[in-house]
C-alpha positions as a printed NumPy array, in Angstrom:
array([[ -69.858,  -42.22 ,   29.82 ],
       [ -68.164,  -44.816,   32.08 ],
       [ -70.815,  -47.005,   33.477],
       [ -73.685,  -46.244,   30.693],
       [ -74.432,  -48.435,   27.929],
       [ -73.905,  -46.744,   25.141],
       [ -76.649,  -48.881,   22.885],
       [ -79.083,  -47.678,   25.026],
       [ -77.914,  -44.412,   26.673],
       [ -78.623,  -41.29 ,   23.865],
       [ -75.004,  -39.634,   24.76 ],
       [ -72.219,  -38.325,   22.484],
       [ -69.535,  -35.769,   23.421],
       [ -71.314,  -33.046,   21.374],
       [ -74.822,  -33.815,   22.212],
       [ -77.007,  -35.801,   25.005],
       [ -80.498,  -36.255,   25.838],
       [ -81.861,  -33.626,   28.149],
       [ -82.769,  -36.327,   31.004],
       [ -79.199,  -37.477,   30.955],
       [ -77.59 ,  -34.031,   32.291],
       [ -75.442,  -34.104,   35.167],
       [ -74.796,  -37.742,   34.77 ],
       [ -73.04 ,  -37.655,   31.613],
       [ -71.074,  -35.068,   29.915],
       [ -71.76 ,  -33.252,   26.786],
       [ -71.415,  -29.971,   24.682],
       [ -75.5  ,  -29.155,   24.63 ],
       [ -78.198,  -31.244,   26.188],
       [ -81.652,  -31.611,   24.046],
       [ -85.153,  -32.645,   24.847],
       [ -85.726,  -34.305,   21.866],
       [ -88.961,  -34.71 ,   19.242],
       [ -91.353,  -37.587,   19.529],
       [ -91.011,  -38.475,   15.945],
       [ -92.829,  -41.955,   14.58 ],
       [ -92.006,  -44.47 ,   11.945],
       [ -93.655,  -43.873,    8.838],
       [ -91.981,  -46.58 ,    6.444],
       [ -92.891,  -50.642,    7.093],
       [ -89.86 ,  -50.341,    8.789],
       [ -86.396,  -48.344,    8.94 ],
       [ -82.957,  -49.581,    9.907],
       [ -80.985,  -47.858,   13.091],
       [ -77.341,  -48.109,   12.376],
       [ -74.213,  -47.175,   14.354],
       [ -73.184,  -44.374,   11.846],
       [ -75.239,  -41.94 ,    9.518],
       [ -74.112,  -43.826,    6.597],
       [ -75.913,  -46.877,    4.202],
       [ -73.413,  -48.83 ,    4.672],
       [ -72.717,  -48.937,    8.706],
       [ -73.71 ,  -51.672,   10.592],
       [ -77.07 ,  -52.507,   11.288],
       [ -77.753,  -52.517,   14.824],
       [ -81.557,  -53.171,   14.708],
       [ -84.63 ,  -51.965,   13.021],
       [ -87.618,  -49.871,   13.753],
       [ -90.926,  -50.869,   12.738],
       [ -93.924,  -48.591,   11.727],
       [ -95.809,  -47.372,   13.995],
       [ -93.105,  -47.086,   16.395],
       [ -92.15 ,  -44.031,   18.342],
       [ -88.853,  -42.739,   18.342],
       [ -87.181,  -39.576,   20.333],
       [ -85.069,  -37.548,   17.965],
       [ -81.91 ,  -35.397,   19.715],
       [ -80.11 ,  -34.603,   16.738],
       [ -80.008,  -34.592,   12.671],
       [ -77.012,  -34.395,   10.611],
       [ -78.832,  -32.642,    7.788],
       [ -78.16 ,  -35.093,    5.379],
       [ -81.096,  -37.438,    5.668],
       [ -79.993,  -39.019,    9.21 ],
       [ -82.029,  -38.69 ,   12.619],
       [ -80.42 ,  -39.637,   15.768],
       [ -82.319,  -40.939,   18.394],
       [ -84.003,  -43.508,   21.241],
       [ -86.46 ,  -45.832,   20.341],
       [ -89.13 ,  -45.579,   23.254],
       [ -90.103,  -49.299,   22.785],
       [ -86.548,  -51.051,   23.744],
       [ -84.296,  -47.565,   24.172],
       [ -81.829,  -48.956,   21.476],
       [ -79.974,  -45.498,   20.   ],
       [ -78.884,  -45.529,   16.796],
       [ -79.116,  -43.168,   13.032],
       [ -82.387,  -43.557,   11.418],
       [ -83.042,  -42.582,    7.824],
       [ -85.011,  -39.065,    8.072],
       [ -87.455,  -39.769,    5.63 ],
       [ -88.839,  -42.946,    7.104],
       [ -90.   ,  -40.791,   10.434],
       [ -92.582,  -38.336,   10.631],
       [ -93.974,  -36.377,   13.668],
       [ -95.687,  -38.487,   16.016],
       [ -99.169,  -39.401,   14.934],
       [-102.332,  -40.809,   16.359],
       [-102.082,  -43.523,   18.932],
       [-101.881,  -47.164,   16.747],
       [-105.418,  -49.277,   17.145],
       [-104.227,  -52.289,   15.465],
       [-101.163,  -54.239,   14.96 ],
       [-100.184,  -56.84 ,   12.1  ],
       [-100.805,  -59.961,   13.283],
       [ -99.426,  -61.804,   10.1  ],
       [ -96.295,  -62.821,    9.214],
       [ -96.528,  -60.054,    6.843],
       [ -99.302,  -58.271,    5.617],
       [-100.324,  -55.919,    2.605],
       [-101.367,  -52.186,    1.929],
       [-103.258,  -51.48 ,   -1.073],
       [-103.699,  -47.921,   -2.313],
       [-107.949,  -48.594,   -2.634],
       [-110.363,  -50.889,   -1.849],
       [-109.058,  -53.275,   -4.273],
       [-106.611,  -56.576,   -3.773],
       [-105.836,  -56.895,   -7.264],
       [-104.203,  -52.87 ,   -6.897],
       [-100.465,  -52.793,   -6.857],
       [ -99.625,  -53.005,   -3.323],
       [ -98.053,  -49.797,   -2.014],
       [ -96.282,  -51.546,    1.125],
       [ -95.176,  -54.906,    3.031],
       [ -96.098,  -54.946,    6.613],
       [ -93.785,  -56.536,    9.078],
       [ -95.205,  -58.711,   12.321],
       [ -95.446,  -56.016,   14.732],
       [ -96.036,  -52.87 ,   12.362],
       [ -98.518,  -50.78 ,   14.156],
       [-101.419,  -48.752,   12.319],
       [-104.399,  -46.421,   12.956],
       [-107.7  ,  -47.901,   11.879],
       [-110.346,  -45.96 ,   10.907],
       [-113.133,  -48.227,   10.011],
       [-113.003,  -51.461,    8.207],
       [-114.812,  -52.162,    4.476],
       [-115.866,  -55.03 ,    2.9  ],
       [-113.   ,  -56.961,    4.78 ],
       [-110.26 ,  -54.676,    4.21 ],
       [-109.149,  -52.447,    7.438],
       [-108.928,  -48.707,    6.212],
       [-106.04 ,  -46.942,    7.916],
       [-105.482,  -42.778,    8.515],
       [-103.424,  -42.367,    5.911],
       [-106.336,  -44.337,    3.307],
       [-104.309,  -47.433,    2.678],
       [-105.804,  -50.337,    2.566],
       [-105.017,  -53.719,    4.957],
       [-106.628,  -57.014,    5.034],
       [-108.872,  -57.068,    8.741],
       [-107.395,  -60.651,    9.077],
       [-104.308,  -59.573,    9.036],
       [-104.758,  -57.336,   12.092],
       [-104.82 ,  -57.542,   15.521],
       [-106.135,  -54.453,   18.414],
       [-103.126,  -53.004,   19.75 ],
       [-104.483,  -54.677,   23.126],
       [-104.71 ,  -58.252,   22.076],
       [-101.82 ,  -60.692,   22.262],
       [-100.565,  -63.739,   21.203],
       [-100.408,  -66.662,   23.905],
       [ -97.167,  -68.616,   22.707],
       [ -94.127,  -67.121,   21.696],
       [ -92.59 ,  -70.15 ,   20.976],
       [ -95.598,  -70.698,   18.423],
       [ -95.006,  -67.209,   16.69 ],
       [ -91.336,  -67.723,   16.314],
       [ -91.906,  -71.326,   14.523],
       [ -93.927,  -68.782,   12.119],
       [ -90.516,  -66.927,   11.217],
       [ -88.6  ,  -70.864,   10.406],
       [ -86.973,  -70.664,    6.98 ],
       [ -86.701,  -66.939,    7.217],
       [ -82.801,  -65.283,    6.199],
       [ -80.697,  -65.137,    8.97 ],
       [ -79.634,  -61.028,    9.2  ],
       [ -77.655,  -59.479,   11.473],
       [ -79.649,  -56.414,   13.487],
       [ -83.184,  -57.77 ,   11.625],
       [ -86.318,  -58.105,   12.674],
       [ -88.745,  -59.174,   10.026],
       [ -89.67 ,  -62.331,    8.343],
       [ -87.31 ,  -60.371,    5.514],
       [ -84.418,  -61.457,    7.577],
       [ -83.519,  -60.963,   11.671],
       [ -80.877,  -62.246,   13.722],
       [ -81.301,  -64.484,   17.305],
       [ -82.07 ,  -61.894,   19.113],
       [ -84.463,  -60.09 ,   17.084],
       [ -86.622,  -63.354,   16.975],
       [ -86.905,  -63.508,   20.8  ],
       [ -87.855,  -59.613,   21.188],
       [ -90.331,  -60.06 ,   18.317],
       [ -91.97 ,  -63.024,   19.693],
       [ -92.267,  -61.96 ,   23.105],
       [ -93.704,  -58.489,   22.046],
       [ -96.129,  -60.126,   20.444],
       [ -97.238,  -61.856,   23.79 ],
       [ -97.061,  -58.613,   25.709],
       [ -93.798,  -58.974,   27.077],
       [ -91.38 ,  -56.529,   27.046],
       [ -87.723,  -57.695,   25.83 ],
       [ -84.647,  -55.666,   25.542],
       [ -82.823,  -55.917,   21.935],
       [ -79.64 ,  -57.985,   22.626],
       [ -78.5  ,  -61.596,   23.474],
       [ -76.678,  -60.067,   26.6  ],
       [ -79.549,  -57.412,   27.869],
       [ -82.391,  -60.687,   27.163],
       [ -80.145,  -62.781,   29.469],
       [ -80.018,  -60.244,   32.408],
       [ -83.199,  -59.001,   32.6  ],
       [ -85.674,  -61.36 ,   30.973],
       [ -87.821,  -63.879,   33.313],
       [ -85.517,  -66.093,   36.135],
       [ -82.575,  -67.856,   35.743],
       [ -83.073,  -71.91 ,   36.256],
       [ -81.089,  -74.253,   36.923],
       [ -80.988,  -77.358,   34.448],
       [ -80.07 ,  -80.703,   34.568],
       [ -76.541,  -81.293,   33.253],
       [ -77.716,  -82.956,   29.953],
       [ -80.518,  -79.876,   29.402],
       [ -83.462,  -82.989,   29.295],
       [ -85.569,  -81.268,   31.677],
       [ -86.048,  -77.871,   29.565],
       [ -89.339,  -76.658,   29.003],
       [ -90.905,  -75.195,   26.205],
       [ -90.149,  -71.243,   26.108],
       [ -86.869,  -71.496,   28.349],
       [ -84.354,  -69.365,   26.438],
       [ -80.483,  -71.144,   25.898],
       [ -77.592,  -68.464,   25.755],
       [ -74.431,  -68.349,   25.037],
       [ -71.989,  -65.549,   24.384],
       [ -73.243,  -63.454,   21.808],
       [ -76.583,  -66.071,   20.762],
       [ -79.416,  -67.24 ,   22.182],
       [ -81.979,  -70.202,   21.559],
       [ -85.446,  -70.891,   22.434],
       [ -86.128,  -74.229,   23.614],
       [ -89.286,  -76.439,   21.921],
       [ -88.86 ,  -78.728,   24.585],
       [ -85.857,  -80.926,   26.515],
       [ -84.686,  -82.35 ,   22.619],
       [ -84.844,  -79.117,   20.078],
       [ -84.874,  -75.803,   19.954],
       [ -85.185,  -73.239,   17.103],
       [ -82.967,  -70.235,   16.525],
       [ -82.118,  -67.48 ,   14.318],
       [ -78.339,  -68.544,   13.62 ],
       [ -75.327,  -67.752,   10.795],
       [ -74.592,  -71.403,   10.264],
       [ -77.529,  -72.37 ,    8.744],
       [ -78.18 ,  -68.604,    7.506],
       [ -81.668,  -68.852,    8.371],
       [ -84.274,  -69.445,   11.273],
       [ -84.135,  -73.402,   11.976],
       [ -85.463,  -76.149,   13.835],
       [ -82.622,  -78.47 ,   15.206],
       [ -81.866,  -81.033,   17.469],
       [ -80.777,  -79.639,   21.113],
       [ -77.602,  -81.819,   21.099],
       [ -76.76 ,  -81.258,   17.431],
       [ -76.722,  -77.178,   18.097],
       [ -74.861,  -77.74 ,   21.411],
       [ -72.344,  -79.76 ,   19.85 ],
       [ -71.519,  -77.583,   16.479],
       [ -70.855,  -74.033,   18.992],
       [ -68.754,  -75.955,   21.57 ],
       [ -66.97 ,  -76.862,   18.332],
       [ -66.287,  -73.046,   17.972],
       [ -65.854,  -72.296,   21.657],
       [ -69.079,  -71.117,   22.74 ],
       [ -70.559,  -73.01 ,   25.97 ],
       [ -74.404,  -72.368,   27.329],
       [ -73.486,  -69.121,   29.829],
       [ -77.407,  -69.442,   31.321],
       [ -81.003,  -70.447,   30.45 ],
       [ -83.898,  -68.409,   31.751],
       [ -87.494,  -69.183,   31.558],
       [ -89.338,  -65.967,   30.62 ],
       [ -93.062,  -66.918,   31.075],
       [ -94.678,  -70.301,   31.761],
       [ -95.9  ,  -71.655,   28.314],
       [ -99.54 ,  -73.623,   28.735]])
């Protein structure tokens, strides 16, 4: 599969996705299932195992495009919102549903089995999860499947945020976690993808793919003073967003966690480690 990325490109030797034949090579080509995510949100790892790597996560609501199942609980397939590939657990998808209406708008959000807060909750709704509404009572948004969501915590699937910067400060103090993507723990790139998605911005997954493709490159001054809010700092393998021309905030492993830190202090602690700023790009003008 020379020249095809393979996080993004559904193509093993045994099996492919239909749209992909005659440009890479496989044993059987398949046109896949829409299927949707049916749990508050399912990891996509790099093997059909527990204990592989997490390379991301899927979050409900979302669509995914099944090629292939292993018929021991793993589904591999495409996301259809960023095109990562990866193994999903089976029994957090479910043939593709209704369009979503609304979207959680909270940090996180609860699902009550009736129209009742003080039921046991039945789930924990991630930023981003998307659900069909059917009508809202007494305050609480009733979805298809007769769980109950508080209507504050909801959004329309049409309506988006204004500041990403502003919805990643929401995620500070959260667990730094490699392939995350939740205020349960996500990594420096998930933060960026999540907090432009909430804008209405489409963002690949990755550190590498947000650098190429996200916004315009820019070039700053040599001490980084003249960032603005929203310009996003990379380096190899890690990227920042700027707060302004002194701090920035970033999912990171030294501090384990989502922080707030002075520009300077962060550029000083990676050089330590050999990591110097490869680019900054300014994805959207911040008012």
């Amino acid at each position: 599969m020379r020249g095809f990325d393979p996080r993004v490109t559904p193509a093993r030797a045994d099996v492919a996705a239909k749209y992909l034949e005659g440009k890479v090579a496989a044993a059987r080509y398949a046109e896949g299932q829409v299927m949707e995510v049916v749990e508050p949100q399912a990891s996509v790892r790099r093997e059909p195992r527990p204990d592989a790597p997490l390379e991301t996560e899927a979050l409900k609501g979302e669509r995914v495009t099944v090629y292939d199942s292993d018929g021991e609980g793993w589904a591999w397939g495409q996301l259809n919102a960023d095109n990562y590939v990866g193994w999903l657990p089976a029994n957090a998808l479910a043939p593709a549903g209704r369009q979503p209406t609304h979207k959680v708008a909270a940090l996180r959000s609860l699902a009550f089995p009736g129209p009742s807060i003080k039921l046991p909750p039945v789930e924990t709704l991630p930023l981003g999860a998307k659900l069909v509404v059917v009508r809202i009572e007494d305050r609480l948004a009733v979805t298809h499947s007769r769980s109950y969501v508080p209507a504050s915590h909801l959004a329309p699937i049409d309506e988006y945020e204004t500041d990403f910067v502003a919805v990643a400060e929401r995620f500070v103090g959260t667990p730094y976690l490699w392939g995350g993507k939740t205020s349960l723990g996500l990594d420096c790139s998930g933060l960026v993808q999540i907090a432009l998605t909430a804008c209405g911005i489409a963002c690949p997954r990755d550190s590498d793919m947000q650098e190429a493709a996200l916004g315009a490159p820019i070039a700053a001054a040599a001490d980084y003073s003249d960032l603005r809010r929203g310009d996003l700092i990379f380096w190899k393998g890690h990227v920042a967003i700027a707060r302004d021309g002194r701090s920035l905030l970033h999912a990171n492993a030294f501090h384990m966690a989502v922080e707030v830190e002075p520009f300077a202090d962060a550029v000083a602690r990676i050089r330590e480690t050999g990591g110097t700023i490869t680019g900054v790009r300014r994805p959207v003008v911040q008012s």
